[in-house]
N, C-alpha and C positions, 0 to 999 in steps of 0.2 A: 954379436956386436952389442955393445953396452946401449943401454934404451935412454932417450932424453926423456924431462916432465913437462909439459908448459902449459898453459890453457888456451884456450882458442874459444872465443864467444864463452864465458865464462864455464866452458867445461873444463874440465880436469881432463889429460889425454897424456899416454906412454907412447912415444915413437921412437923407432930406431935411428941412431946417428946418424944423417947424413940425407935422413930422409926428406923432401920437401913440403913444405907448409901447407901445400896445397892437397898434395897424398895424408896427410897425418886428419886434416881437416877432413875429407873424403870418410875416413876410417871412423873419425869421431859423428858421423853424420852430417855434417856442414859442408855443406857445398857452395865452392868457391867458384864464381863465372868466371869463363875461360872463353877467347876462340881461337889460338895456337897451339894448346894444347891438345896431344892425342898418347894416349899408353902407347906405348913401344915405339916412340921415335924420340930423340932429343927434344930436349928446353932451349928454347931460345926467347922466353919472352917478350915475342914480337906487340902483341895487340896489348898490353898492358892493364885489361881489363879485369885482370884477377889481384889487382893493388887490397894490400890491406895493409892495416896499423899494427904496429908492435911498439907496446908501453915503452920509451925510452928513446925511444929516435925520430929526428925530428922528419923524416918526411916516410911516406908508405912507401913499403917494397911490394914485390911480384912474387906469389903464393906459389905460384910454377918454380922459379931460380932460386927462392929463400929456405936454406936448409934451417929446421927446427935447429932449438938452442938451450938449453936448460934454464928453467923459471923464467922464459920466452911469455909472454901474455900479448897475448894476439885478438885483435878487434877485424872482423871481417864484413859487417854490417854496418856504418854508422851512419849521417846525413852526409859527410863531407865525401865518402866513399859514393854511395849509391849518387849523387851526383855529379861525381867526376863519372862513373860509368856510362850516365843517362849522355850526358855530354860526349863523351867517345863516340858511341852506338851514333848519335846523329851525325856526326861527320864521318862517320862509314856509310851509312845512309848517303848523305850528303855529298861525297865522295867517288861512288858510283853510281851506278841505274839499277839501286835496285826495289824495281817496282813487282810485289810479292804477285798481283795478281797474273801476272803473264811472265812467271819465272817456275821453269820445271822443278824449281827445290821448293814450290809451296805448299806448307805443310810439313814440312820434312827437312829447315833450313833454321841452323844452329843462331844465326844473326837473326831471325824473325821470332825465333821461338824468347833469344834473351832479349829482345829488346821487350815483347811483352812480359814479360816476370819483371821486367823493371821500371815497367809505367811508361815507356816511350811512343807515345803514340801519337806523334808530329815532328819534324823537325825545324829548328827555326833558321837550317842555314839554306841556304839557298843552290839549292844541285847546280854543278858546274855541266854545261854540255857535253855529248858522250864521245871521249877524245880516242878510245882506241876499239878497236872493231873486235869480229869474232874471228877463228882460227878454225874452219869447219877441214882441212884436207886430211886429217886421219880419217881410217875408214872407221873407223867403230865408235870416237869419240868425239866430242867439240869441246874448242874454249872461249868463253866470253867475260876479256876483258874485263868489260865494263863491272861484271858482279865478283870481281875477284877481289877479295879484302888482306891481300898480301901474306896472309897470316905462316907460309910457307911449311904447311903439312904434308901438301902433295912433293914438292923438292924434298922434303927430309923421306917422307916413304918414299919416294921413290929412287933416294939415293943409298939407304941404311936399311929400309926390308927386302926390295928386288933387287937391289944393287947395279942401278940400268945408269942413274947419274943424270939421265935426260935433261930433267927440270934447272933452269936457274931464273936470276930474275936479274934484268936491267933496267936501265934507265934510271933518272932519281925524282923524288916530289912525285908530283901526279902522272908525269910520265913513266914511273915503274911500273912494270908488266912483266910475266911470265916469257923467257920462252924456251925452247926445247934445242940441244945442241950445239946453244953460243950463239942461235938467231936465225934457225931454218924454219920452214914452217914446221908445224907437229908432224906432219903425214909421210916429211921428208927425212924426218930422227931417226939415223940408223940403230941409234942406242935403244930405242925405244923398243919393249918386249910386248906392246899389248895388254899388260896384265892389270891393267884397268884399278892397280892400286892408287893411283894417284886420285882417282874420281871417289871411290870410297871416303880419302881422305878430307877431301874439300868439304867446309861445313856449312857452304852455300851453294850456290847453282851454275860456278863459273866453269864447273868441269863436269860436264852431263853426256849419257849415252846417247850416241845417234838412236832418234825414232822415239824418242819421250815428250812430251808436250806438257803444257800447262798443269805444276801438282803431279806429274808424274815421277818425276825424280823418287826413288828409295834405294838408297843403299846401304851396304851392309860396311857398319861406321868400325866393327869389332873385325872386320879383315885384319887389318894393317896388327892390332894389337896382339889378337891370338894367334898371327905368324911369330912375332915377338916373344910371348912368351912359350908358344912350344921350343921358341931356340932356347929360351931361355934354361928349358928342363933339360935338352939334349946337353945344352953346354956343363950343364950342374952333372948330369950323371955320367958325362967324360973326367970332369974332377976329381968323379968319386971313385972310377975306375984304380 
């Protein structure tokens, strides 16, 4: 596949056709904040937080859905960026409950860790009261609402690497929430295989193991991906058969 040239933060970078701005960036060193993105499950640029500029057009696109472009010059640092993200971050904040020190993902929680890299260390909107509860009737796992930032990794894993479909999301505005089966509780999904991909997935603490408490949350974020790409070599060396 013919390679594009473009630059990205004033590097110079060679990327393959098709590939996303945000993978080409990744490659060249620059890392572009994300919290929907995860390797091996689709793009869907839900959280909008990996927006950058490209020379030529008038508003920023999403580093995740924007395929490279030949002589592409791409800004992924500037003031107007870095404070549309600080701005996001607080109405996710702001949005749910999530309070890091009695949250089993602290420490270990993709929304706390970028909101510090980006200076966020107050909000000034004002948390709305906590409108949906937790989901405790699986045996193995829980869900709480309230820390869930919609970002839909655990639906794409768990519809595109296990192939189980459980996850979707209803409602609209602040009443959207997770649920499992079209609106059963979790523990009643017959779909559901247990395979605790979906909790991997989550980049905050709204999908946690029964029997974790405070800071204990860790999990293994490269599940989901390195099922992805071993398919990835099985499907390449059926090809080549």
């Amino acid at each position: 596949m013919a390679g594009v040239h473009l630059r990205i933060d004033g590097v110079d970078v060679e990327a393959p056709a098709g590939e996303s701005i945000m993978q080409a960036a990744l490659r060249a060193g620059v890392r572009v904040p994300g919290l929907c993105q995860l390797d091996g499950i689709s793009t869907v640029g839900a959280c909008r937080l990996c927006m950058v500029e490209v020379a030529g057009t008038p508003r920023a696109r999403p580093a995740c859905a924007t395929p490279v472009a030949e002589a592409m010059d791409v800004h992924t640092d500037t003031a107007p960026l870095r404070e549309h993200r600080r701005l996001l971050l607080q109405m996710l904040f702001a949005e749910g409950q999530h309070v890091c020190a009695v949250c089993v993902a602290n420490g270990a929680c993709e929304l706390q860790a970028l909101a510090a890299e980006v200076g966020v260390d107050h909000v000034h909107f004002t948390p709305a009261p906590t409108r949906l509860g937790m989901d405790l009737t699986h045996a193995r796992f829980g869900y709480d609402a309230s820390r869930c930032i919609l970002c839909t990794r655990c639906v794409r894993a768990c519809a595109e690497i296990e192939g189980a479909f459980t996850w979707g999301v209803a409602g609209r505005g602040r009443d959207a929430h997770l649920v499992a089966d079209l609106g059963v509780p979790w523990g009643e999904a017959e779909s559901c295989t247990s395979c605790g991909k979906c909790v991997s997935a989550c980049p905050v603490g709204a999908l946690f193991e029964k029997g974790t408490t405070v800071a204990e949350r860790r999990v293994e974020r490269e599940l989901v991906s390195s099922i992805a790409a071993r398919r990835r070599r099985e499907a390449s060396r059926e090809v080549l058969k």
